[in-house]
PDBQT receptor file of N, H, CA, C and O in Angstrom, charges set to zero:
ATOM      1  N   UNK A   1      -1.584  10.007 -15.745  1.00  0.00    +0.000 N 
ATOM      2  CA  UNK A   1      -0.875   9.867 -14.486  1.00  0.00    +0.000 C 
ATOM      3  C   UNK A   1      -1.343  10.909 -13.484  1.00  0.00    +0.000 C 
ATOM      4  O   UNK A   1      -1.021  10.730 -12.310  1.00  0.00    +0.000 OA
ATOM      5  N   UNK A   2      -2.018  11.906 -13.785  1.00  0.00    +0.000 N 
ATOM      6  H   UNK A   2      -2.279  12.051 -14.739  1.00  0.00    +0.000 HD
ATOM      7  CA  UNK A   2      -2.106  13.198 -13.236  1.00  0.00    +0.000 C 
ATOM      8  C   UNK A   2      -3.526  12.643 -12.410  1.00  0.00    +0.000 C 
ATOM      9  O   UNK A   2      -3.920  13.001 -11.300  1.00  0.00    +0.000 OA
ATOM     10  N   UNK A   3      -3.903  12.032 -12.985  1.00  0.00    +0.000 N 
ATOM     11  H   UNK A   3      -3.583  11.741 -13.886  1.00  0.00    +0.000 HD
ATOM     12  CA  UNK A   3      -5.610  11.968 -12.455  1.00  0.00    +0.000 C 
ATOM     13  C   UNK A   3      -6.201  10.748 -11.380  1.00  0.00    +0.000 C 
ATOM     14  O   UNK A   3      -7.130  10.538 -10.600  1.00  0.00    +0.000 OA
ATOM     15  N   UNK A   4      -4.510   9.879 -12.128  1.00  0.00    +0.000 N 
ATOM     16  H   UNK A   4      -3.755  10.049 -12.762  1.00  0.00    +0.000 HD
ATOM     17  CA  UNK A   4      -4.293   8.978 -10.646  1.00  0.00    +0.000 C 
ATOM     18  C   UNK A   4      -3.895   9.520  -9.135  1.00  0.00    +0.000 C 
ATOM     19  O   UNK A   4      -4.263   9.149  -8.021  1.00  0.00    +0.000 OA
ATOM     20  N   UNK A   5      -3.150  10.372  -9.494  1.00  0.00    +0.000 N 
ATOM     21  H   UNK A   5      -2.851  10.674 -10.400  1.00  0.00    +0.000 HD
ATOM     22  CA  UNK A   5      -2.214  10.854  -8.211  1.00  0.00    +0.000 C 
ATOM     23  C   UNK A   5      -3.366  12.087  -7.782  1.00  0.00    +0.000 C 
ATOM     24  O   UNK A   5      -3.209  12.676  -6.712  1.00  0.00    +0.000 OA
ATOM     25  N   UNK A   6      -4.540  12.437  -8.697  1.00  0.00    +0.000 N 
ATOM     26  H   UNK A   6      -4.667  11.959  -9.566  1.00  0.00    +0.000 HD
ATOM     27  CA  UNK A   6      -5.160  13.496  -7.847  1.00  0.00    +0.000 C 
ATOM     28  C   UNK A   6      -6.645  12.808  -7.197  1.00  0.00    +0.000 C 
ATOM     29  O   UNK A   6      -7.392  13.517  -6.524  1.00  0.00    +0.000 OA
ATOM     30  N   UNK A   7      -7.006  11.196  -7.514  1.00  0.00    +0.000 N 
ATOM     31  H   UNK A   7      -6.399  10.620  -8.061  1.00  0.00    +0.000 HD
ATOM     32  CA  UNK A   7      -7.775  10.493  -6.995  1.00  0.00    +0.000 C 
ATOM     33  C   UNK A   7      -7.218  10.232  -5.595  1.00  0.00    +0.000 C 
ATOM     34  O   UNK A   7      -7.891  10.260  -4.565  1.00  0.00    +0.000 OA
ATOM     35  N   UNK A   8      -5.885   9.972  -5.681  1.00  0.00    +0.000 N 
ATOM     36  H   UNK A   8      -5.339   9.950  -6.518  1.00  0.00    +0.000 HD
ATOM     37  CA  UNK A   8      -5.166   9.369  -4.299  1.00  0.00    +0.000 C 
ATOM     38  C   UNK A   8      -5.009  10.642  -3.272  1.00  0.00    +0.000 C 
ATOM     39  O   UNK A   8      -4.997  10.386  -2.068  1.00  0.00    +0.000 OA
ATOM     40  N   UNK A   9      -4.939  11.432  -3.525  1.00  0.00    +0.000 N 
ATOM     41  H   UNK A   9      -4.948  11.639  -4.503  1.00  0.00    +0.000 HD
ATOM     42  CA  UNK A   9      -5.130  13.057  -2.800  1.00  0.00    +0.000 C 
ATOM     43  C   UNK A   9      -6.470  13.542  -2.308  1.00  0.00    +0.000 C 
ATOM     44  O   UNK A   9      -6.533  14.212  -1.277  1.00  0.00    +0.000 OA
ATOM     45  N   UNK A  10      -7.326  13.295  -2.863  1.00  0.00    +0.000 N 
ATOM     46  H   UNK A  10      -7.275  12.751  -3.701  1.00  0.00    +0.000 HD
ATOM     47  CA  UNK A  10      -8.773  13.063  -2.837  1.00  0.00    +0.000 C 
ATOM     48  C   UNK A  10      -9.185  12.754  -1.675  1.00  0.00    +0.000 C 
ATOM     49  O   UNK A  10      -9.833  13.287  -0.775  1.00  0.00    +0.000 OA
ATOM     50  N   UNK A  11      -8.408  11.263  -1.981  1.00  0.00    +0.000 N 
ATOM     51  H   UNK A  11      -7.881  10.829  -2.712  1.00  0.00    +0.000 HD
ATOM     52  CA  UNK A  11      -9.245   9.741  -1.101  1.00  0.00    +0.000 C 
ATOM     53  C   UNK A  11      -8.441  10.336   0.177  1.00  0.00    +0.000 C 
ATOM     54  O   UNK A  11      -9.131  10.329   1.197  1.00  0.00    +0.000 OA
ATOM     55  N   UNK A  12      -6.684  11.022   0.393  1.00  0.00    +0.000 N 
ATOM     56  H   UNK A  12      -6.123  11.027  -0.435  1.00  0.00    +0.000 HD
ATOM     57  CA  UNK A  12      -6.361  11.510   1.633  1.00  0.00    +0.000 C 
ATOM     58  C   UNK A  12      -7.463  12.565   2.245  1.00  0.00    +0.000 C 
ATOM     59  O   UNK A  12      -7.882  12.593   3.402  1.00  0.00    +0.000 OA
ATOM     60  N   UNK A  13      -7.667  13.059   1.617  1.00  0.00    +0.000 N 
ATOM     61  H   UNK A  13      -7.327  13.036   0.676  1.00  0.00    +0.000 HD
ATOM     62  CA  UNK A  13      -8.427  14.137   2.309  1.00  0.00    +0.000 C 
ATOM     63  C   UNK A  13      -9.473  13.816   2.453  1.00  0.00    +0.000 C 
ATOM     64  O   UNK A  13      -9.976  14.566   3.289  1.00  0.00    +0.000 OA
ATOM     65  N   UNK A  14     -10.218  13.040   2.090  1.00  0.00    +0.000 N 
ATOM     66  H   UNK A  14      -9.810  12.430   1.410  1.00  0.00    +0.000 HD
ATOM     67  CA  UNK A  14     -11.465  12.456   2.302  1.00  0.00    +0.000 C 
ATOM     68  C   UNK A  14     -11.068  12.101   3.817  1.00  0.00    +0.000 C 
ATOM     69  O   UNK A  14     -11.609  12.719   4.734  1.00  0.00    +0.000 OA
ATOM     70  N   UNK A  15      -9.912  10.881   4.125  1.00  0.00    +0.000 N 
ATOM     71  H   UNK A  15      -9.473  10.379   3.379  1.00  0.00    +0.000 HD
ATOM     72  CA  UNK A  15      -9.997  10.515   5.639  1.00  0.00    +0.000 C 
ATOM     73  C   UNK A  15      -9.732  11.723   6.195  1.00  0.00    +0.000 C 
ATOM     74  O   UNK A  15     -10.597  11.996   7.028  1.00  0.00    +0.000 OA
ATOM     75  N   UNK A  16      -8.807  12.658   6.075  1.00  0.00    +0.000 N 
ATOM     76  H   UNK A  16      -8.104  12.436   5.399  1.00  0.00    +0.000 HD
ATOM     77  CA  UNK A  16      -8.366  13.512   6.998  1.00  0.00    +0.000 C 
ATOM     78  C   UNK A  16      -9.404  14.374   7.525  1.00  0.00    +0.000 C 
ATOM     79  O   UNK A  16      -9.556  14.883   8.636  1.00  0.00    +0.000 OA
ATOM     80  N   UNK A  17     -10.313  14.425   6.091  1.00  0.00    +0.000 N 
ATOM     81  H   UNK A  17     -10.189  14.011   5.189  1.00  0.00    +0.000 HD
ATOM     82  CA  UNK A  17     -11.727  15.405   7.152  1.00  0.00    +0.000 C 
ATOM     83  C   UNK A  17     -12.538  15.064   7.447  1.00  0.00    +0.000 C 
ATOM     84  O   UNK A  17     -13.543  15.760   7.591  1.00  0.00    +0.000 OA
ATOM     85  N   UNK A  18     -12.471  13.693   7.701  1.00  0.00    +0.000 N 
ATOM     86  H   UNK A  18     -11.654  13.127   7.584  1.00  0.00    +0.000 HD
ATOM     87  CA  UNK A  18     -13.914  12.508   8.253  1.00  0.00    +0.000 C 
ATOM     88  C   UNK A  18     -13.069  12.028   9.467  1.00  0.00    +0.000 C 
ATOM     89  O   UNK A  18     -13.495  11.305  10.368  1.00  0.00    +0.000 OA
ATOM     90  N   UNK A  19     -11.966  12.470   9.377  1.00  0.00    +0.000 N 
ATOM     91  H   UNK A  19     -11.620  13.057   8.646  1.00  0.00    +0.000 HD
ATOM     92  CA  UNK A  19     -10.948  11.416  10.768  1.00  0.00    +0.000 C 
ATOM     93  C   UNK A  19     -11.154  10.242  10.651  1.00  0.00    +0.000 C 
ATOM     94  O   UNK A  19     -11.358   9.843  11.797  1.00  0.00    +0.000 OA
ATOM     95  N   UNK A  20     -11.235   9.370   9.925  1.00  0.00    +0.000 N 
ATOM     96  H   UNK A  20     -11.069   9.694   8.994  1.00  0.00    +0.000 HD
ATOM     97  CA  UNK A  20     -11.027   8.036   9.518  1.00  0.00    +0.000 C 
ATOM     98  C   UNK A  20      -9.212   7.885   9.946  1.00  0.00    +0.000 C 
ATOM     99  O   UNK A  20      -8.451   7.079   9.409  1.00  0.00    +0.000 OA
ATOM    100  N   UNK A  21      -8.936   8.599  10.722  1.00  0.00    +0.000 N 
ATOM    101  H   UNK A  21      -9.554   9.253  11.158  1.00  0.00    +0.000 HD
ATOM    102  CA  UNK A  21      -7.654   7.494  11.661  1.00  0.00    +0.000 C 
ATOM    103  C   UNK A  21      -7.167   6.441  11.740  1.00  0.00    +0.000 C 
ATOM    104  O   UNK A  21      -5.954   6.305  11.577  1.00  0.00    +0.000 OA
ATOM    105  N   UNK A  22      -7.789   5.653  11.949  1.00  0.00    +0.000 N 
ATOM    106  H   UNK A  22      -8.774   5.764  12.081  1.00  0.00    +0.000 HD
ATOM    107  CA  UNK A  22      -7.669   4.004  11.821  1.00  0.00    +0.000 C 
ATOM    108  C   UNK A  22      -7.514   3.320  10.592  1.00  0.00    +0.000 C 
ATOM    109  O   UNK A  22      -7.009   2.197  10.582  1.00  0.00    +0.000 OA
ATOM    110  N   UNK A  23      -7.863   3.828   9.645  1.00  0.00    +0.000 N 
ATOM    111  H   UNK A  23      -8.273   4.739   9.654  1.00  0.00    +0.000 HD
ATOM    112  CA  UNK A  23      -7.641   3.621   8.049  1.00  0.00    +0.000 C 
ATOM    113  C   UNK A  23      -6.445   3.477   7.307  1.00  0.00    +0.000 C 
ATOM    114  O   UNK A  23      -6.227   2.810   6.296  1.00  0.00    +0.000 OA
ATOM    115  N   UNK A  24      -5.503   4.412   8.158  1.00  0.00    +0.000 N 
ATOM    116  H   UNK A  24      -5.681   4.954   8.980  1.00  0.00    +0.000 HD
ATOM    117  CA  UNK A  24      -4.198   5.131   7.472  1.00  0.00    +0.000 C 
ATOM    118  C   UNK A  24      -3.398   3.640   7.612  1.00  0.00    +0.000 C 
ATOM    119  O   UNK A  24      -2.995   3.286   6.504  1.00  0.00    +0.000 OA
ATOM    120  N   UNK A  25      -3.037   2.598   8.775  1.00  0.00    +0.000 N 
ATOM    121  H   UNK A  25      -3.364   2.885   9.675  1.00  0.00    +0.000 HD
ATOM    122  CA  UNK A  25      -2.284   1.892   9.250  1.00  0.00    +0.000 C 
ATOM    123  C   UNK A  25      -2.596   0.334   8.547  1.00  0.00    +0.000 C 
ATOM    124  O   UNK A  25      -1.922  -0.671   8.769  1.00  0.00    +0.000 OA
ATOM    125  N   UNK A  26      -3.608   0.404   7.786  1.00  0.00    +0.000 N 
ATOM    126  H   UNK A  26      -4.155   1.221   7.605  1.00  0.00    +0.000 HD
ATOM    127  CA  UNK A  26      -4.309  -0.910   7.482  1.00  0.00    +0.000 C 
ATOM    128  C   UNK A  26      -4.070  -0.245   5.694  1.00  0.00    +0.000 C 
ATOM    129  O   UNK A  26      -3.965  -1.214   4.943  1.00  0.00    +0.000 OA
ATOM    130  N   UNK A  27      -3.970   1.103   4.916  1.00  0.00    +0.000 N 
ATOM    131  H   UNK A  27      -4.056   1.891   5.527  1.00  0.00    +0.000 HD
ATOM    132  CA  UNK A  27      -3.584   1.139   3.819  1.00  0.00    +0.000 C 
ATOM    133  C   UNK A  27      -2.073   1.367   3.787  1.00  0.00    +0.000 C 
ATOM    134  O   UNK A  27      -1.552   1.418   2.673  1.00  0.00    +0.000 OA
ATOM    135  N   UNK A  28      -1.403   1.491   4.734  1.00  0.00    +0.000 N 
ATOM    136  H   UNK A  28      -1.827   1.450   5.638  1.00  0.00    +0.000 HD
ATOM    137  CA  UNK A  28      -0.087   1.629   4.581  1.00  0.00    +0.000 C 
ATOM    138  C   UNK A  28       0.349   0.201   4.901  1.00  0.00    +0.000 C 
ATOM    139  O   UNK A  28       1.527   0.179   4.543  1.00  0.00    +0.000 OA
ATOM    140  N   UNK A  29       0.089  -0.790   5.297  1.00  0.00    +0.000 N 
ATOM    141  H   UNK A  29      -0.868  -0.772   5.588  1.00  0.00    +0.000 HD
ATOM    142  CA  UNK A  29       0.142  -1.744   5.321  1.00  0.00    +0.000 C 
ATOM    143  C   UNK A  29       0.067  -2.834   4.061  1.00  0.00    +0.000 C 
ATOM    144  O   UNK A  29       0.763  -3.797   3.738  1.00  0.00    +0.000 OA
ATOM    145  N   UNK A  30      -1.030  -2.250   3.554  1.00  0.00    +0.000 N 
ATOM    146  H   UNK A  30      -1.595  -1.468   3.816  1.00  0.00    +0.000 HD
ATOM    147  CA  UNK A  30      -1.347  -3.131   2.035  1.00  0.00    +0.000 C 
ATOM    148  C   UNK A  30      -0.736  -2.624   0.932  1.00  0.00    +0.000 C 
ATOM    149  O   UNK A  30      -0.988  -3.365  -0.018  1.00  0.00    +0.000 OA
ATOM    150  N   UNK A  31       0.217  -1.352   0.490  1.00  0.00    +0.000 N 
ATOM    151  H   UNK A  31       0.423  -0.751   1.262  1.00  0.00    +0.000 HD
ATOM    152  CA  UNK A  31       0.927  -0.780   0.331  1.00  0.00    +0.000 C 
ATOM    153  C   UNK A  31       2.346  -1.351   0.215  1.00  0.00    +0.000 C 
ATOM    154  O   UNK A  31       2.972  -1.746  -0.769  1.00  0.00    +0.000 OA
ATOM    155  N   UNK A  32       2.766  -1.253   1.932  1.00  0.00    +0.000 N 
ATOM    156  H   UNK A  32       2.258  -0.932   2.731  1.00  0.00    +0.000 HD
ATOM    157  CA  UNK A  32       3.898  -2.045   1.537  1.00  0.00    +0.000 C 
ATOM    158  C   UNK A  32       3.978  -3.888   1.072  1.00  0.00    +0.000 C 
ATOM    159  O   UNK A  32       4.688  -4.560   0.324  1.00  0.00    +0.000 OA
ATOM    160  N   UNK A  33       3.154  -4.081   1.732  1.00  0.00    +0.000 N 
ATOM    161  H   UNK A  33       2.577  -3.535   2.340  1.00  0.00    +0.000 HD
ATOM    162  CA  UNK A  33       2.376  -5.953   1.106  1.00  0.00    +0.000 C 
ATOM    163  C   UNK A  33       2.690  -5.581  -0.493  1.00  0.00    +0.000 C 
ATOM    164  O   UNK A  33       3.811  -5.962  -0.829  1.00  0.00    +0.000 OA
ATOM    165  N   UNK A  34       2.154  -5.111  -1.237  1.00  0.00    +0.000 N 
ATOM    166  H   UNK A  34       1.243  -4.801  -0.964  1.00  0.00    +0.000 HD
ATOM    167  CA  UNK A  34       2.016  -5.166  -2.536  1.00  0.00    +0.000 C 
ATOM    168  C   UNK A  34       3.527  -4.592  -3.170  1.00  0.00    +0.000 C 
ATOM    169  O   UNK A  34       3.769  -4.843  -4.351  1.00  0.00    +0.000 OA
ATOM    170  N   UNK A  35       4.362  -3.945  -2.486  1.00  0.00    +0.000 N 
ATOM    171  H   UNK A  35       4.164  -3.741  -1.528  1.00  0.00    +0.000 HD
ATOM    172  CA  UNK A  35       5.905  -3.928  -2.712  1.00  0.00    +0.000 C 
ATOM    173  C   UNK A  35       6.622  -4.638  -2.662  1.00  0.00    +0.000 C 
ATOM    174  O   UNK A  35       7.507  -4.712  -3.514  1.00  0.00    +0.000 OA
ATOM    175  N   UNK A  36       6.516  -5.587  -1.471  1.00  0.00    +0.000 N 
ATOM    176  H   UNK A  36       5.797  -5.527  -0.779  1.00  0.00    +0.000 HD
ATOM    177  CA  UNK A  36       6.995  -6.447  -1.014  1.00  0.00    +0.000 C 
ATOM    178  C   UNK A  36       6.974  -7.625  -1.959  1.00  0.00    +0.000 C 
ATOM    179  O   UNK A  36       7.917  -8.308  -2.359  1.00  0.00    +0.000 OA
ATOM    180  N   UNK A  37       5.353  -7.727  -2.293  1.00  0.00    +0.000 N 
ATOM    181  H   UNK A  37       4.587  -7.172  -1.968  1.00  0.00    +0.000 HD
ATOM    182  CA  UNK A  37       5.409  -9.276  -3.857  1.00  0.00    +0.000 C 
ATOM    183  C   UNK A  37       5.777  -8.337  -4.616  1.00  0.00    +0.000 C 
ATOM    184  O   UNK A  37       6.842  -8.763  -5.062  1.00  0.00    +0.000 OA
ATOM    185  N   UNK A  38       5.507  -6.790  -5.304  1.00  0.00    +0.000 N 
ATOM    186  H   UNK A  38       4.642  -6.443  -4.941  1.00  0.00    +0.000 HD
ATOM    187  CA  UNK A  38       6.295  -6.714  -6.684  1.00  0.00    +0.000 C 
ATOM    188  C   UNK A  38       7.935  -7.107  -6.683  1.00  0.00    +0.000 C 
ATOM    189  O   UNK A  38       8.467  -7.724  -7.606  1.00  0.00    +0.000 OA
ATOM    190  N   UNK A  39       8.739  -6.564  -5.300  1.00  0.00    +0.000 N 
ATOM    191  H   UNK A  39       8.307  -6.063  -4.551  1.00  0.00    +0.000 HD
ATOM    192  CA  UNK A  39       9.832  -6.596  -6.015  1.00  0.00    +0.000 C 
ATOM    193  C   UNK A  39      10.174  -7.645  -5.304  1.00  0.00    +0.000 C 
ATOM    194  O   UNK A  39      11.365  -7.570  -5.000  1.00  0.00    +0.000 OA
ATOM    195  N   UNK A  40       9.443  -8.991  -4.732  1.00  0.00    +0.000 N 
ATOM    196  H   UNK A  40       8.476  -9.053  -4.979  1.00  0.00    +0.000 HD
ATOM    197  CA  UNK A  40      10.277 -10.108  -4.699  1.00  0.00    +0.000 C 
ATOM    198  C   UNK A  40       9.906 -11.179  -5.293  1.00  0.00    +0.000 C 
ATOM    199  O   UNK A  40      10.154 -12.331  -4.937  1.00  0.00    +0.000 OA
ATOM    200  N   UNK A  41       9.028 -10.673  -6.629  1.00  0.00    +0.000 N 
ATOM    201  H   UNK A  41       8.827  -9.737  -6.918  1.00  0.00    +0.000 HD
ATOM    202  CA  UNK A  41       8.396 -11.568  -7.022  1.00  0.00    +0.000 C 
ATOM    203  C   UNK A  41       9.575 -12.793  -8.220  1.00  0.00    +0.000 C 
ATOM    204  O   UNK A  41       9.505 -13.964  -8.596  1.00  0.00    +0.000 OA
ATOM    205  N   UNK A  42      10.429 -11.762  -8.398  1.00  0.00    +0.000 N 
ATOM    206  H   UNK A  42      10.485 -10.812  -8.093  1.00  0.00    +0.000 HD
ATOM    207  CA  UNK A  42      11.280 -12.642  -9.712  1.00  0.00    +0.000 C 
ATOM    208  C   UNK A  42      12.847 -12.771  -8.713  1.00  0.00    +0.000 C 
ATOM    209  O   UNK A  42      13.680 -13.504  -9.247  1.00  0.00    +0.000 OA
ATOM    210  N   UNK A  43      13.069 -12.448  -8.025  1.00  0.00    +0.000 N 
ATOM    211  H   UNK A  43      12.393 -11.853  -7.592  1.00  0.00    +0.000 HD
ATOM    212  CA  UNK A  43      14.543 -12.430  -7.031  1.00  0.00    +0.000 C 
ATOM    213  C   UNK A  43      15.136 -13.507  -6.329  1.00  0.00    +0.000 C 
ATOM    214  O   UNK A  43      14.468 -14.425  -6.805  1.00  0.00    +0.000 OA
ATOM    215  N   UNK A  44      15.939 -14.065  -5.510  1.00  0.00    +0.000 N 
ATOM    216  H   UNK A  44      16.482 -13.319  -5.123  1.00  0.00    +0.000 HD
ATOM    217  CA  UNK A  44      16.544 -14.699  -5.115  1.00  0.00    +0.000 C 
ATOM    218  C   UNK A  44      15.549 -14.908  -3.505  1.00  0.00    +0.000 C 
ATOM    219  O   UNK A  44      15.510 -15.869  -2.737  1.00  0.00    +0.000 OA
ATOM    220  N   UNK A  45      14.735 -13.377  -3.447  1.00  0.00    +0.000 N 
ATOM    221  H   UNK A  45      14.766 -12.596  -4.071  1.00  0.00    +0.000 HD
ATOM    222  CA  UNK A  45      14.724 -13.344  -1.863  1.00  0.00    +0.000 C 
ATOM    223  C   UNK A  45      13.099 -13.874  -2.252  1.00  0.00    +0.000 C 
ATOM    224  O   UNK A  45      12.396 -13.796  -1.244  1.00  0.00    +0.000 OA
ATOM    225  N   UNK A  46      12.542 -14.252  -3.143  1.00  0.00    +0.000 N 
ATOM    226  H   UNK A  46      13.113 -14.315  -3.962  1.00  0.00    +0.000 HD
ATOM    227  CA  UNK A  46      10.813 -15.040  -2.763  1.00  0.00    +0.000 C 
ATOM    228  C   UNK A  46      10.601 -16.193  -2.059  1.00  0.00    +0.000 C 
ATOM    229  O   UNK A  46       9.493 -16.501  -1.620  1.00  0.00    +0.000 OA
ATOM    230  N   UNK A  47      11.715 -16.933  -1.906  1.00  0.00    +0.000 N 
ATOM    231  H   UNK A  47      12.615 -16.683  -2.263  1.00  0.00    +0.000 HD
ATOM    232  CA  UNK A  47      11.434 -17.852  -1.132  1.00  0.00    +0.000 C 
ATOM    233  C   UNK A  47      11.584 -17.927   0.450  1.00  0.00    +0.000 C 
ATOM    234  O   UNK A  47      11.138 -18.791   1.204  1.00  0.00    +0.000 OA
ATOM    235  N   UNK A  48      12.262 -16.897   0.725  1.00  0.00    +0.000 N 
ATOM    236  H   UNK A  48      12.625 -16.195   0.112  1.00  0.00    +0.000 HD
ATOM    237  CA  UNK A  48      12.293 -16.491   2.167  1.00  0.00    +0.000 C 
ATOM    238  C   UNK A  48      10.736 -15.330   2.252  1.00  0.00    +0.000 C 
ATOM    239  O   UNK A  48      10.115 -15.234   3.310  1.00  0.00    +0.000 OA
ATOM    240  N   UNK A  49      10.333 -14.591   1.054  1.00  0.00    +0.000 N 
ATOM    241  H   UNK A  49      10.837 -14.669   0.194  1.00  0.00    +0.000 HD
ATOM    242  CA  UNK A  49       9.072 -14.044   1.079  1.00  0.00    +0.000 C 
ATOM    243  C   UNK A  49       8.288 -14.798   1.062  1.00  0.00    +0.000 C 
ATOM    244  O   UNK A  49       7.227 -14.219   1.295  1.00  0.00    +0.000 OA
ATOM    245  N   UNK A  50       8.061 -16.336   0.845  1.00  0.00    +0.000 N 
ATOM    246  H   UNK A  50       8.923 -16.806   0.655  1.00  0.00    +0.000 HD
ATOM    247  CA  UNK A  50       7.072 -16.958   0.802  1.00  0.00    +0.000 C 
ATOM    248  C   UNK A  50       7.200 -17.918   1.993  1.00  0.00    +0.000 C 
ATOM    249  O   UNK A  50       6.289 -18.574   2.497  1.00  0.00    +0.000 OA
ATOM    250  N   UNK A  51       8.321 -17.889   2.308  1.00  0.00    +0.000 N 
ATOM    251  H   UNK A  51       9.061 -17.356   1.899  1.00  0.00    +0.000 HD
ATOM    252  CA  UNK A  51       7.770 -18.233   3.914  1.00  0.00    +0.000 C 
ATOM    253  C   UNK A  51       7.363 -17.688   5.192  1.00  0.00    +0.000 C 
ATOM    254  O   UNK A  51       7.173 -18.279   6.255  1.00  0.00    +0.000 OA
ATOM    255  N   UNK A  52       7.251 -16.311   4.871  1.00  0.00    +0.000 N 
ATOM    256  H   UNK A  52       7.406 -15.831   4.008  1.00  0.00    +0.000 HD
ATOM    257  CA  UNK A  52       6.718 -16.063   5.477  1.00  0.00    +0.000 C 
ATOM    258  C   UNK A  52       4.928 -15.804   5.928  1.00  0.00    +0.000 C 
ATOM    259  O   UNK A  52       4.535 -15.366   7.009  1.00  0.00    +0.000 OA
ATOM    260  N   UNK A  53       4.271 -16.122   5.029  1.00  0.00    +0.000 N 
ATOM    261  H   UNK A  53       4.590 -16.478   4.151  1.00  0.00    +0.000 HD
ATOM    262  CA  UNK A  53       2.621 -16.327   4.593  1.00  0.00    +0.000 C 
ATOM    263  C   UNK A  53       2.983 -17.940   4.505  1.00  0.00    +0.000 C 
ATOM    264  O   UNK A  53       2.111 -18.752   4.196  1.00  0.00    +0.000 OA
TER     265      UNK A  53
């Protein structure tokens, strides 16, 4: 677990000292996308999640 969370620290600082700016809004995006199907994948609310795509 340790070596996941210090790849993902990495990859921040990688943009932060290249200023890759524009990056941040398009992975925080796919981020919450991929929250969004985990936790509505078995629930009451997927079918209002699937109408929306």
């Amino acid at each position: 677990m340790s070596s996941k969370l210090k790849i993902i620290r990495l990859f921040f600082t990688f943009l932060k000292e290249k200023k890759i700016y524009w990056l941040y809004p398009i992975i925080i995006t796919l981020i919450l996308l991929g929250v969004l199907i985990f936790l509505g994948e078995g629930s009451v609310l997927a079918p209002f999640i699937y109408s929306l795509f």
